[in-house]
N, CA, C and O atoms as CSV, one atom per row, in Angstrom:
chain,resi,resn,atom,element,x,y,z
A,1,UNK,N,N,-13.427,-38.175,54.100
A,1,UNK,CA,C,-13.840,-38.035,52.727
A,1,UNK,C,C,-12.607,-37.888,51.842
A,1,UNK,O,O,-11.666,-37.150,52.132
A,2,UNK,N,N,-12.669,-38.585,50.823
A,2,UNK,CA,C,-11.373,-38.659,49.924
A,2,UNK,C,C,-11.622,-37.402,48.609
A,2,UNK,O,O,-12.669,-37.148,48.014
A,3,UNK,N,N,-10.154,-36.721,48.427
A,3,UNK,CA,C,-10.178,-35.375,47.845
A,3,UNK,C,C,-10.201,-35.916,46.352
A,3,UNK,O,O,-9.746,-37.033,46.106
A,4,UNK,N,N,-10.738,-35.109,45.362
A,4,UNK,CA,C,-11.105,-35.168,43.943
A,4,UNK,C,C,-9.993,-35.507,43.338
A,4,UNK,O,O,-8.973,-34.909,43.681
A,5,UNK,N,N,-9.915,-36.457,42.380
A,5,UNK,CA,C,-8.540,-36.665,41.944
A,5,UNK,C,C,-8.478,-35.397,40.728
A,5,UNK,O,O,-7.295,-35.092,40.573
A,6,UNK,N,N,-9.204,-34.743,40.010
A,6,UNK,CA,C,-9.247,-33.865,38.986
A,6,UNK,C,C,-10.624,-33.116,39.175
A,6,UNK,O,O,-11.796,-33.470,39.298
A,7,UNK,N,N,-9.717,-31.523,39.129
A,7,UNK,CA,C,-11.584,-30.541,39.721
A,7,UNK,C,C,-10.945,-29.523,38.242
A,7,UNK,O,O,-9.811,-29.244,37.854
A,8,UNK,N,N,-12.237,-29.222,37.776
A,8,UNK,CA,C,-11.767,-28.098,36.685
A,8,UNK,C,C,-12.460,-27.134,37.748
A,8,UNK,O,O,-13.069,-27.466,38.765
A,9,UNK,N,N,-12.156,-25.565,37.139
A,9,UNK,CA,C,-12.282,-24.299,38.027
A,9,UNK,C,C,-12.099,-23.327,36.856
A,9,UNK,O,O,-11.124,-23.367,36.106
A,10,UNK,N,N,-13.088,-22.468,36.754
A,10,UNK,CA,C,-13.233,-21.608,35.629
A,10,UNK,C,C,-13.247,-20.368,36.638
A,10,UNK,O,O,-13.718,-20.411,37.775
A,11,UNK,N,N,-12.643,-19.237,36.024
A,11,UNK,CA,C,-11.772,-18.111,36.705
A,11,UNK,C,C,-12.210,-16.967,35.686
A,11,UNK,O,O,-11.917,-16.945,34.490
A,12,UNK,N,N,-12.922,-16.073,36.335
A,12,UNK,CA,C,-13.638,-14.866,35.557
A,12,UNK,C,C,-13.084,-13.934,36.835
A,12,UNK,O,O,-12.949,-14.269,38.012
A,13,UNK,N,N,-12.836,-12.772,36.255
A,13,UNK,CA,C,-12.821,-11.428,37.158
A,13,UNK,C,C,-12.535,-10.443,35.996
A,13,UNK,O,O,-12.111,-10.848,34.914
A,14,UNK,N,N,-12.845,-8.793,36.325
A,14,UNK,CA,C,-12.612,-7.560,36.029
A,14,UNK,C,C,-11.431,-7.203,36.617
A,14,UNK,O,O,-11.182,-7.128,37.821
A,15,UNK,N,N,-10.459,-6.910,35.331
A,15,UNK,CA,C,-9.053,-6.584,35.755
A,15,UNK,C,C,-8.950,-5.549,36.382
A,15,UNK,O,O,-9.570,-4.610,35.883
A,16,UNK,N,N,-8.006,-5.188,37.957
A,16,UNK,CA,C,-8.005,-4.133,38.501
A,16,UNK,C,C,-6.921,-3.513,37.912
A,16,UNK,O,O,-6.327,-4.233,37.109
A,17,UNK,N,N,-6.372,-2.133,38.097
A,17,UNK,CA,C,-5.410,-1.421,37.904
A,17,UNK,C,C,-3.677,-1.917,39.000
A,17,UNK,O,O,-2.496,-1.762,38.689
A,18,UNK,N,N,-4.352,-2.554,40.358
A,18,UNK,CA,C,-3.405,-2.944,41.239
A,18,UNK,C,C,-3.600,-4.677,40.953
A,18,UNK,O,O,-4.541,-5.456,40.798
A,19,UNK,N,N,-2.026,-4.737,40.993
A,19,UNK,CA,C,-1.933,-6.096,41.044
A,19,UNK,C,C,-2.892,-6.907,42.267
A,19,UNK,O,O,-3.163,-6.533,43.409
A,20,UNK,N,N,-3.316,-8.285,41.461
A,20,UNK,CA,C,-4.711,-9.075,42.330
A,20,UNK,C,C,-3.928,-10.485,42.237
A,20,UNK,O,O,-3.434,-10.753,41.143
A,21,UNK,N,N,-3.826,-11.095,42.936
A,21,UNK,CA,C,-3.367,-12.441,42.700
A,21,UNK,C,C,-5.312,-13.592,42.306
A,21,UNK,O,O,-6.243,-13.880,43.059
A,22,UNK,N,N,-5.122,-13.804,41.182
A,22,UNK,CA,C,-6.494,-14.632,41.069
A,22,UNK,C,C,-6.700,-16.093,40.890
A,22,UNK,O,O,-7.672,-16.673,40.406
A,23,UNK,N,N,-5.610,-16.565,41.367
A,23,UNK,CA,C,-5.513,-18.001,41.688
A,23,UNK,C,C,-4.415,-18.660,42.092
A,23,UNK,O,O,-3.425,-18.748,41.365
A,24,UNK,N,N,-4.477,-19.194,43.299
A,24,UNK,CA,C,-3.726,-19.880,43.800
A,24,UNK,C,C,-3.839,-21.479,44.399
A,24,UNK,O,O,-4.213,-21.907,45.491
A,25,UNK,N,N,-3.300,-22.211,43.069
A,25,UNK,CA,C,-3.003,-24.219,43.493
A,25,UNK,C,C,-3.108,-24.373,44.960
A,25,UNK,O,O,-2.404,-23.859,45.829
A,26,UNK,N,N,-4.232,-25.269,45.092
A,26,UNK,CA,C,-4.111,-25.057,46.644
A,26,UNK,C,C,-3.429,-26.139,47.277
A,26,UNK,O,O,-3.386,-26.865,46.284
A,27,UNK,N,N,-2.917,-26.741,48.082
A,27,UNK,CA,C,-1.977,-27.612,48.594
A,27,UNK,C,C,-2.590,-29.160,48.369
A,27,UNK,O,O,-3.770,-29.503,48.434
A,28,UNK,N,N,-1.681,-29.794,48.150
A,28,UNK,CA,C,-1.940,-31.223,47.542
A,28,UNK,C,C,-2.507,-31.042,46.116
A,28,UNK,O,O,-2.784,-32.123,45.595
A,29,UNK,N,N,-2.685,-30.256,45.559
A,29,UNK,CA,C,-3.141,-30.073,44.278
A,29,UNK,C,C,-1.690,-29.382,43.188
A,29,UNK,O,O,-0.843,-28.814,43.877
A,30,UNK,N,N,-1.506,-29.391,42.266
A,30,UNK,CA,C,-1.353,-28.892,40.790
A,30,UNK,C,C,-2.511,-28.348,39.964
A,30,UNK,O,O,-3.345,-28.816,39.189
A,31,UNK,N,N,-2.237,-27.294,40.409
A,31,UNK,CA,C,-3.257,-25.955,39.096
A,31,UNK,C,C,-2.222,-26.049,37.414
A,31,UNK,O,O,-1.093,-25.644,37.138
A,32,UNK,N,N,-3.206,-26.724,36.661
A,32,UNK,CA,C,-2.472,-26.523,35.191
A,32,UNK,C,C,-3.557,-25.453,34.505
A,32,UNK,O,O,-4.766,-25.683,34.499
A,33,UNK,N,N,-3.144,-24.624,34.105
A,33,UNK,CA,C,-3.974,-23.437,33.409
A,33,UNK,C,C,-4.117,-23.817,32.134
A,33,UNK,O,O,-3.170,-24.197,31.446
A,34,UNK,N,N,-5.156,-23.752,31.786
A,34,UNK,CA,C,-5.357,-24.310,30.179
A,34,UNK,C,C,-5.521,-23.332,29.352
A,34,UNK,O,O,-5.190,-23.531,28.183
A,35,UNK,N,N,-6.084,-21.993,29.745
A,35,UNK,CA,C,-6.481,-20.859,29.620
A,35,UNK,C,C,-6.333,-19.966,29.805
A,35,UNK,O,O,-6.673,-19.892,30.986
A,36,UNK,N,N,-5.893,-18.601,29.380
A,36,UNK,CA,C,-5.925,-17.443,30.260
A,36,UNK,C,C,-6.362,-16.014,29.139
A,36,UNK,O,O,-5.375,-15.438,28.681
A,37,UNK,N,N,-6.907,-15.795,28.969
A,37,UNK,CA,C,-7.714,-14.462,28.192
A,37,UNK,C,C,-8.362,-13.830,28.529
A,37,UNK,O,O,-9.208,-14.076,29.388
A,38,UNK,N,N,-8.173,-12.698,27.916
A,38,UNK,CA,C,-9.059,-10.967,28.524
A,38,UNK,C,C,-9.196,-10.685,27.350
A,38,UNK,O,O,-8.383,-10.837,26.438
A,39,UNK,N,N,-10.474,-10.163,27.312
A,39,UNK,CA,C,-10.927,-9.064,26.485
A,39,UNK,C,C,-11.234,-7.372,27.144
A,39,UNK,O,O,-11.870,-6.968,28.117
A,40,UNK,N,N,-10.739,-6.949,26.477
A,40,UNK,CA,C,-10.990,-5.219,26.089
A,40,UNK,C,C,-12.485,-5.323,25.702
A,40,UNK,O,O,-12.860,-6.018,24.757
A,41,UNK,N,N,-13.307,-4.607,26.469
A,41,UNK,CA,C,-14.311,-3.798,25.872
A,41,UNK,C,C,-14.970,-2.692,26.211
A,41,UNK,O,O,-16.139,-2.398,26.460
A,42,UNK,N,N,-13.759,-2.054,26.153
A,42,UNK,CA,C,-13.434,-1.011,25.769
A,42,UNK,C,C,-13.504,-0.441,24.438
A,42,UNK,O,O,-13.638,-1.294,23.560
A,43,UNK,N,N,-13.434,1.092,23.932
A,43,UNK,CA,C,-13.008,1.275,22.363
A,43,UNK,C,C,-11.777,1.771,22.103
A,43,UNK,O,O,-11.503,2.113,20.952
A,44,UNK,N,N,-10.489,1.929,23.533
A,44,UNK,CA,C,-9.042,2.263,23.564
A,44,UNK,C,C,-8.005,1.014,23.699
A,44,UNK,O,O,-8.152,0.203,24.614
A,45,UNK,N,N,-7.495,0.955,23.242
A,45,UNK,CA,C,-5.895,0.072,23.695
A,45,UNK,C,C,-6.009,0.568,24.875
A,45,UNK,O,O,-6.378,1.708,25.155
A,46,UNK,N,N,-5.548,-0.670,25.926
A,46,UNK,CA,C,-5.484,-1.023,26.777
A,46,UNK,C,C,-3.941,-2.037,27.240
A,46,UNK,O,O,-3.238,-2.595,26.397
A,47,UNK,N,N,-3.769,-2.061,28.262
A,47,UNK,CA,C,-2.232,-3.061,28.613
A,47,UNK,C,C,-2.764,-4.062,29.496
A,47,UNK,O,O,-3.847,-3.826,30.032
A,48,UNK,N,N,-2.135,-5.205,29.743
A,48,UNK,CA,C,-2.639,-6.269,30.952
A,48,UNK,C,C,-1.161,-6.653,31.297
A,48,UNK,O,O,-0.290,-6.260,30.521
A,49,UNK,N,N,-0.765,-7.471,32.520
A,49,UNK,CA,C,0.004,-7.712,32.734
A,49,UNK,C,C,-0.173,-9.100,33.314
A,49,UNK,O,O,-1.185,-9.206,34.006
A,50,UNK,N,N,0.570,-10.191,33.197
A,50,UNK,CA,C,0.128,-11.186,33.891
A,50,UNK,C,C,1.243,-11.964,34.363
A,50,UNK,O,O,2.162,-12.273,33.605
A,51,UNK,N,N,1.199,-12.406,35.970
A,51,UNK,CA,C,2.262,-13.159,36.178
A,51,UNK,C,C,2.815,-14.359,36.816
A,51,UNK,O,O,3.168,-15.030,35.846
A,52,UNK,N,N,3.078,-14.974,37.790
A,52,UNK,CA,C,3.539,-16.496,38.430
A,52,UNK,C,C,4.431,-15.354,39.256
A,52,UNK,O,O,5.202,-14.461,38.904
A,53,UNK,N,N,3.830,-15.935,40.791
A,53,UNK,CA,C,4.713,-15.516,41.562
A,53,UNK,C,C,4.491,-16.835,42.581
A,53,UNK,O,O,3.423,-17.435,42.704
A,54,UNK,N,N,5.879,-17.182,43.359
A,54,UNK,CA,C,6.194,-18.363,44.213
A,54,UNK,C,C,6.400,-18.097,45.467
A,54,UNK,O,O,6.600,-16.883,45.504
A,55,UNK,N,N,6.447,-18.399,46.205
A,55,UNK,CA,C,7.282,-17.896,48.008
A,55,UNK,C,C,8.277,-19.248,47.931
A,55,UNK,O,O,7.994,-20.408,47.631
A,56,UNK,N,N,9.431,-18.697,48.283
A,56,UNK,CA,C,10.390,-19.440,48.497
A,56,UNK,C,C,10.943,-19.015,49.730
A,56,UNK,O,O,11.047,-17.814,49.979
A,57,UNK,N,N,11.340,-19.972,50.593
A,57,UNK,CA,C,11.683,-19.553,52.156
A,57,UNK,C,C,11.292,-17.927,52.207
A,57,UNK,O,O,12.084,-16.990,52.115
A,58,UNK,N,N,10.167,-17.878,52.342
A,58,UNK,CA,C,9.726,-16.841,52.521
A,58,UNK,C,C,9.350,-15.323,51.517
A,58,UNK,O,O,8.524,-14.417,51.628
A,59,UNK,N,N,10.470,-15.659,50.510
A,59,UNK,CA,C,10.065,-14.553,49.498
A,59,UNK,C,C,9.901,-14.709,48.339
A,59,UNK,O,O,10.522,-15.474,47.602
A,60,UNK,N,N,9.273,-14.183,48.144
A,60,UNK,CA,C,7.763,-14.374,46.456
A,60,UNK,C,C,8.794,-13.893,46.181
A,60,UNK,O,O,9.720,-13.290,46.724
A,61,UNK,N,N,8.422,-14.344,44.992
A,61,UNK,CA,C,9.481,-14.116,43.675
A,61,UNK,C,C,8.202,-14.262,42.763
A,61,UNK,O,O,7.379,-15.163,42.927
A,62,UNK,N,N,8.096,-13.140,41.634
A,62,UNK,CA,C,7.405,-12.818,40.500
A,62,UNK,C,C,8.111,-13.012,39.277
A,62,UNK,O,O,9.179,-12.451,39.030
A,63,UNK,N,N,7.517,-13.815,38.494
A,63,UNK,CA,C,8.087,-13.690,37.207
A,63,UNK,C,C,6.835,-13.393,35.893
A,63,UNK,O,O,5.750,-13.976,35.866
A,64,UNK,N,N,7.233,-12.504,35.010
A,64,UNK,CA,C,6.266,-11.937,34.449
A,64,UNK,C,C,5.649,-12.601,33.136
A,64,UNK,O,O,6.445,-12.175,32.300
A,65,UNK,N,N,5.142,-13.029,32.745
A,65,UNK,CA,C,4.649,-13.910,31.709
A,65,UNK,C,C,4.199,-13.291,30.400
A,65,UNK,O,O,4.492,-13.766,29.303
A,66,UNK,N,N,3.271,-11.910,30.632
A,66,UNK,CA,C,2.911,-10.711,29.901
A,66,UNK,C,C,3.485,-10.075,30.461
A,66,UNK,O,O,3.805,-10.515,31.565
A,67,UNK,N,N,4.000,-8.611,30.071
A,67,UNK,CA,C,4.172,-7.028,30.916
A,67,UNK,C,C,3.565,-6.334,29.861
A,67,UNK,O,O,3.669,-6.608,28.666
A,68,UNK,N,N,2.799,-5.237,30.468
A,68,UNK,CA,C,2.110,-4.220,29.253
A,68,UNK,C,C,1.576,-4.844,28.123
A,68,UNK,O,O,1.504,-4.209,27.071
A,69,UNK,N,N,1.147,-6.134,28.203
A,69,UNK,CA,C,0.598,-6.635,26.576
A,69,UNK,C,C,-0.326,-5.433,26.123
A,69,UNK,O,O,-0.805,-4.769,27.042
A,70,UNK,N,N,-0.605,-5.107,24.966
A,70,UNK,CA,C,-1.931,-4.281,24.639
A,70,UNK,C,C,-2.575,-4.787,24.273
A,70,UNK,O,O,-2.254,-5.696,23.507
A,71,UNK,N,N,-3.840,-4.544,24.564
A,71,UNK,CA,C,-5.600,-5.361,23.933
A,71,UNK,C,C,-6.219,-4.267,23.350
A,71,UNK,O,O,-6.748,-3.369,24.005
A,72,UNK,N,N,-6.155,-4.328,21.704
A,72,UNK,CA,C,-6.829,-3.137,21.105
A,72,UNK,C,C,-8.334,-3.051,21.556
A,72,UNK,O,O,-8.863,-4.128,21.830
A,73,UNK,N,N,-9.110,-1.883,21.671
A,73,UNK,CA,C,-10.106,-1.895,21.699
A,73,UNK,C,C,-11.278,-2.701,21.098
A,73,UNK,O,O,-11.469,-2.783,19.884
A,74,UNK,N,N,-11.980,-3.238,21.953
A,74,UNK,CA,C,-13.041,-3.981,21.193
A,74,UNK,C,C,-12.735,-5.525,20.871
A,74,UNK,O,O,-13.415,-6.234,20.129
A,75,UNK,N,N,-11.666,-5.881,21.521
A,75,UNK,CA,C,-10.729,-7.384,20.766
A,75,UNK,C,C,-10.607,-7.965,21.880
A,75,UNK,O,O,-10.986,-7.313,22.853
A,76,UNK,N,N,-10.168,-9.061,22.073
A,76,UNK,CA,C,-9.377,-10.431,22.718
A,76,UNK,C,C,-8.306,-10.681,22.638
A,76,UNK,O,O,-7.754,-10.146,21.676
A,77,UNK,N,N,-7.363,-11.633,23.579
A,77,UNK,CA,C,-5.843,-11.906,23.615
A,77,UNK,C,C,-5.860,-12.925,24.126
A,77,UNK,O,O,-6.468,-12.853,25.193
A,78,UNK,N,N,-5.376,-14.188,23.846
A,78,UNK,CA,C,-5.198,-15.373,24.724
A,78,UNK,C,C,-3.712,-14.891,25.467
A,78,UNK,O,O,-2.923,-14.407,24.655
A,79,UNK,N,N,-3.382,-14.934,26.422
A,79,UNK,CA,C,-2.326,-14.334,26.899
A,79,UNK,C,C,-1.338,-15.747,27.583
A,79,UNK,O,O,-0.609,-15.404,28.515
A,80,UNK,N,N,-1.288,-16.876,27.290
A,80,UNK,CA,C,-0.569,-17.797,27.386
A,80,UNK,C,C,-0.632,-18.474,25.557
A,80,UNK,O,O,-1.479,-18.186,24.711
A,81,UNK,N,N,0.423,-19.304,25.420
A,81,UNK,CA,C,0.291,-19.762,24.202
A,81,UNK,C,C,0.362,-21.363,24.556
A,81,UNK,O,O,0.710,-22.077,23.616
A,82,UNK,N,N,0.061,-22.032,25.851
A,82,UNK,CA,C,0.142,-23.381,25.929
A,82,UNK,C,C,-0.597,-22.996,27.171
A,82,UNK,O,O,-1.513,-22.223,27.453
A,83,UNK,N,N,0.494,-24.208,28.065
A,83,UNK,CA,C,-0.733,-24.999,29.363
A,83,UNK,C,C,0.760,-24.464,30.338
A,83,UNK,O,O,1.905,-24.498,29.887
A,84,UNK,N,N,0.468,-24.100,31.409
A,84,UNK,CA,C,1.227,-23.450,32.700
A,84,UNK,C,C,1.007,-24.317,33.775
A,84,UNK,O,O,-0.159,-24.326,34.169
A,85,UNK,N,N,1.813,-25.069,34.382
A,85,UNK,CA,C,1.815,-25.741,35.665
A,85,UNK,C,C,1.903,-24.860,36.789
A,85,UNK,O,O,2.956,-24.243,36.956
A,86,UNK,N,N,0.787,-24.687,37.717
A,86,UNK,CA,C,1.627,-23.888,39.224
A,86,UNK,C,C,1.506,-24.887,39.887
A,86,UNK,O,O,0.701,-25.811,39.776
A,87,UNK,N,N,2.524,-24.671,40.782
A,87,UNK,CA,C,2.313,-26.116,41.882
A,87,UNK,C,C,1.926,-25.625,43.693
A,87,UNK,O,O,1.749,-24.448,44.007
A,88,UNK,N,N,1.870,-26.535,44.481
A,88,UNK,CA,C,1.025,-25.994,45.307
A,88,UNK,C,C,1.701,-24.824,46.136
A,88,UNK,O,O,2.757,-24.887,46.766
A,89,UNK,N,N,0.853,-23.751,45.992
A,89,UNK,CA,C,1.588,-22.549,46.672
A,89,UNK,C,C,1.412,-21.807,45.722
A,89,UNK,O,O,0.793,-20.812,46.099
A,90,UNK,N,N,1.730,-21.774,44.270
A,90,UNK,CA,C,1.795,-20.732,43.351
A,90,UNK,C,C,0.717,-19.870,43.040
A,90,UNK,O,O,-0.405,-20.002,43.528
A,91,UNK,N,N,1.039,-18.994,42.241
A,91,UNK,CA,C,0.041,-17.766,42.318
A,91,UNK,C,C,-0.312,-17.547,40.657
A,91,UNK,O,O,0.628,-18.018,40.016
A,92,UNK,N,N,-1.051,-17.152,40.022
A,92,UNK,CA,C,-1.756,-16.129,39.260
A,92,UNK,C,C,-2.023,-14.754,39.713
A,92,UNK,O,O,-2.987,-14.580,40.458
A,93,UNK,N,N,-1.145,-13.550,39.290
A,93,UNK,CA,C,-0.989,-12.049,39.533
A,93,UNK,C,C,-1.346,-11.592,38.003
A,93,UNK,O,O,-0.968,-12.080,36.937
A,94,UNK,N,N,-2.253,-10.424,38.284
A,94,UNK,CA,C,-2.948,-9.915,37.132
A,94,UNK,C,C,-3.209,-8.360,37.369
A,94,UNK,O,O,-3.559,-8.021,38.500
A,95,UNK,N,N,-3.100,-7.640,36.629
A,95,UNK,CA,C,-3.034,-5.867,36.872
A,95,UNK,C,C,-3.491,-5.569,35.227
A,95,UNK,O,O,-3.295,-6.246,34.217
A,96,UNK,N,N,-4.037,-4.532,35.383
A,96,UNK,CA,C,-4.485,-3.998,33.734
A,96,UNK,C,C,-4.046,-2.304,34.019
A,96,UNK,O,O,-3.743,-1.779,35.090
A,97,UNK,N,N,-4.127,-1.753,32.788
A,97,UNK,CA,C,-4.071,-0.354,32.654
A,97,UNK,C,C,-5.609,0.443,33.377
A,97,UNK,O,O,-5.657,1.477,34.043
A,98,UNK,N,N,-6.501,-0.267,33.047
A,98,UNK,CA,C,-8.366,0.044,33.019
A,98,UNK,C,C,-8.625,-0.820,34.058
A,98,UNK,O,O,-8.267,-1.990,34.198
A,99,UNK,N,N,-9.515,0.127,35.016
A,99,UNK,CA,C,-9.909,-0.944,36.128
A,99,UNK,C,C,-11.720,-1.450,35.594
A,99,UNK,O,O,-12.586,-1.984,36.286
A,100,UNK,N,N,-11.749,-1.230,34.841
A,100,UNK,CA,C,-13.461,-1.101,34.333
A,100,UNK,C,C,-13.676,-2.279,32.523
A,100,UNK,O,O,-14.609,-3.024,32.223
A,101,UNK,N,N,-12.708,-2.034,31.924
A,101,UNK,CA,C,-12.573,-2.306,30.461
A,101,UNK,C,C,-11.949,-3.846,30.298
A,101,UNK,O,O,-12.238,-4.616,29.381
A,102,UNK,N,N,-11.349,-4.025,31.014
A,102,UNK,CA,C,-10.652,-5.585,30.869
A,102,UNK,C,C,-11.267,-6.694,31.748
A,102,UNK,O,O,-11.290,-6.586,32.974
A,103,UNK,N,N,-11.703,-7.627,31.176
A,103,UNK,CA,C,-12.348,-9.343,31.594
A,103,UNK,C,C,-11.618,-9.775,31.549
A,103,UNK,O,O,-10.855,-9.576,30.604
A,104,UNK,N,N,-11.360,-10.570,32.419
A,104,UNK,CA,C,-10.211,-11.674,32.448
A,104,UNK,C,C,-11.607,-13.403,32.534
A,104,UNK,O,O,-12.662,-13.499,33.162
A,105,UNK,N,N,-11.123,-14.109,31.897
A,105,UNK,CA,C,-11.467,-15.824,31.860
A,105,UNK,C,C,-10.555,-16.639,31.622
A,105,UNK,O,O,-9.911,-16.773,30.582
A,106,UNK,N,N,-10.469,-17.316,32.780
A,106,UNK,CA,C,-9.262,-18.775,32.834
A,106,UNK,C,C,-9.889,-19.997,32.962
A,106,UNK,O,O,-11.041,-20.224,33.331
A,107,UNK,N,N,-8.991,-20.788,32.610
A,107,UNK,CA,C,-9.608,-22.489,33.026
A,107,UNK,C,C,-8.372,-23.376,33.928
A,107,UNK,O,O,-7.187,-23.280,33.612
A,108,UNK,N,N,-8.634,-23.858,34.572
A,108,UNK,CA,C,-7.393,-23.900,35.388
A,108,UNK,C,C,-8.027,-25.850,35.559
A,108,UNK,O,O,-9.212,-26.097,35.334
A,109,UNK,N,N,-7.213,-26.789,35.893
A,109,UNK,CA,C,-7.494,-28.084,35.780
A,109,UNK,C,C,-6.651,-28.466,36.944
A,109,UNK,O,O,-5.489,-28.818,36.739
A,110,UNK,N,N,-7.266,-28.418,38.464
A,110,UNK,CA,C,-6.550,-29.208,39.123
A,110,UNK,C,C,-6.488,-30.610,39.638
A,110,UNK,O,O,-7.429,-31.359,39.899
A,111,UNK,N,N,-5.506,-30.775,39.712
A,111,UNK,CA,C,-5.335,-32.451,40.189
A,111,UNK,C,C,-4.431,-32.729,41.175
A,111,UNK,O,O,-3.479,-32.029,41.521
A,112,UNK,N,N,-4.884,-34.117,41.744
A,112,UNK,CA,C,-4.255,-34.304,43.442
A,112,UNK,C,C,-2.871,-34.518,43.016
A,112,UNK,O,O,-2.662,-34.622,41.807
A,113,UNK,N,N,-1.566,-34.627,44.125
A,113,UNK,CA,C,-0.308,-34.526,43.700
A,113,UNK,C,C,-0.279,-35.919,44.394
A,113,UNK,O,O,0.761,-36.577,44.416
């Protein structure tokens, strides 16, 4: 059976307090993120953190994209300001201040390499 040349993948979770990796390009594919936003709903400021981490001969390497953003209470944040390539192997890492108060929704567009 021949693999999808383009799969979209919509990415919802409740932000934990410990870093979660919530998506990872899976091999022969390119994950381009089109999307990445959380809302607070909550009625406190809140922080999110969001990041790209790689394995390279063996060791991930994180690089941070957000650190501590704050999401006022009751509001939204698009937390990318364009489109993010991971390539196959790469990660989406996500941690919040609130393990209860922060939604996370992504759109991620993969395609065969």
């Amino acid at each position: 059976m021949a693999l999808a040349l383009n799969v979209f993948k919509t990415l919802t979770t409740v932000v934990s307090t410990s870093p979660v990796g919530i998506y990872t390009a899976p091999v022969g594919y390119t994950g381009v993120v089109l999307l990445a936003q959380v809302a607070n709903i909550g009625s406190t400021s809140q922080d999110i953190t969001l990041s790209h981490q790689r394995t390279t001969a063996g060791i991930a390497v994180t690089t941070r994209l957000a650190k501590n953003f704050p999401i006022s209470g009751n509001d939204t944040s698009n937390l990318l300001s364009g489109k993010l390539v991971l390539e196959s192997g790469d990660a989406l890492i996500l941690s919040g201040s609130n393990g209860s108060n922060l939604e996370f929704v992504g759109s991620v567009l993969e395609t065969l390499n």
